[in-house]
C-alpha positions in Angstrom: 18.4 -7.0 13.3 22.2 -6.1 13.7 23.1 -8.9 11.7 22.2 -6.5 8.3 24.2 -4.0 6.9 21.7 -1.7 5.8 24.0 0.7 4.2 25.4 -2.5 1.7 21.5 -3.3 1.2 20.6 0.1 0.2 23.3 0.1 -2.1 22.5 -3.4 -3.7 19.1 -2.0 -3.9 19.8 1.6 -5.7 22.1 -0.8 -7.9 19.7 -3.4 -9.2 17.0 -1.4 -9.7 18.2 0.4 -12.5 19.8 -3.3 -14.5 18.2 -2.9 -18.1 16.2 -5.9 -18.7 17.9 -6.9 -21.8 21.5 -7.1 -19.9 20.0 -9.8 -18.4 20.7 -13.8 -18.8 18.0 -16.0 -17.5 20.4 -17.9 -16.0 22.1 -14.9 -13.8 18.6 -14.3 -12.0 17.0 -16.2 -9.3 14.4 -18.8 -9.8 11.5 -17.5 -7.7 10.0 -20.8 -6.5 14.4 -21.0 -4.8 13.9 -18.5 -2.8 12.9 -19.8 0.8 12.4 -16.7 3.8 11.5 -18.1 7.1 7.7 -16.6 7.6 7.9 -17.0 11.2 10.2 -13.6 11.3 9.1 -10.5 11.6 7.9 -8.6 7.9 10.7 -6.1 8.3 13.2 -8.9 8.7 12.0 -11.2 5.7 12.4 -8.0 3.3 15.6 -7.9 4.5 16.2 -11.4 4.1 15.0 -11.4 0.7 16.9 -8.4 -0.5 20.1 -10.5 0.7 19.3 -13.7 -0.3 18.1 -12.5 -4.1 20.7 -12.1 -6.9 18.2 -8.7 -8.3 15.2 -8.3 -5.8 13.4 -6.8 -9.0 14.1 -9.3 -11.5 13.2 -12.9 -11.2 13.2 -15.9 -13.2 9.2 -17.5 -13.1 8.7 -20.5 -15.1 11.5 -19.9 -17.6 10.6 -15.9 -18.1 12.0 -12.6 -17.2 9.8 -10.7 -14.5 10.7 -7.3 -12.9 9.0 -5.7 -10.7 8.1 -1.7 -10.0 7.3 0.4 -7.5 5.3 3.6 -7.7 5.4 6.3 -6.0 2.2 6.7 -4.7 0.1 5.9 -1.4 -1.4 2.7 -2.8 -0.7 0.1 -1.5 -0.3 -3.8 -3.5 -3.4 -5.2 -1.9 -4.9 -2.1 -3.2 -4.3 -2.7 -6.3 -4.8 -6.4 -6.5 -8.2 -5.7 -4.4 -8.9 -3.1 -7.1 -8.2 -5.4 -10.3 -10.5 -8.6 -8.4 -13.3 -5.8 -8.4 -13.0 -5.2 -12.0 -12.4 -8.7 -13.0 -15.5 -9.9 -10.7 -18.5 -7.1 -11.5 
């Protein structure tokens, strides 16, 4: 994993994740279903890979919209959440 410089991914990452949504050009974002990350790596180096490869990692292009995602700060984790929206969806 030496090929990363974590120090200019942290920085990418503390930069983008701030970008107001309405600086934003369709066209300067990535279209999701472009970005390809070799699945047979290891999970720690695909999040790498994708932080590199992405223009924003929290702002994507999806079917000619604007998405951004968020993170909490809290213990739960995503498949929590999705597992916990399923269970309402599906009483």
């Amino acid at each position: 994993m030496n090929k990363y410089n974590i120090k200019k991914l942290a920085e990418k990452l503390e930069r983008c994740r701030n970008v107001n949504l309405d600086d934003i050009k369709l066209e300067d974002v990535d279209e999701i279903t472009d970005i390809k990350i070799n699945r047979r790596k290891p999970s720690n180096e695909r999040i790498l890979d994708f932080i590199m490869k992405t223009k924003n990692p929290y702002i994507f292009n999806v079917n000619g919209k604007l998405v951004r995602i968020r993170f909490s700060d809290t213990d739960k984790t995503a498949d929590d959440c999705f597992a916990r929206v399923l269970e309402k969806l599906y009483r």
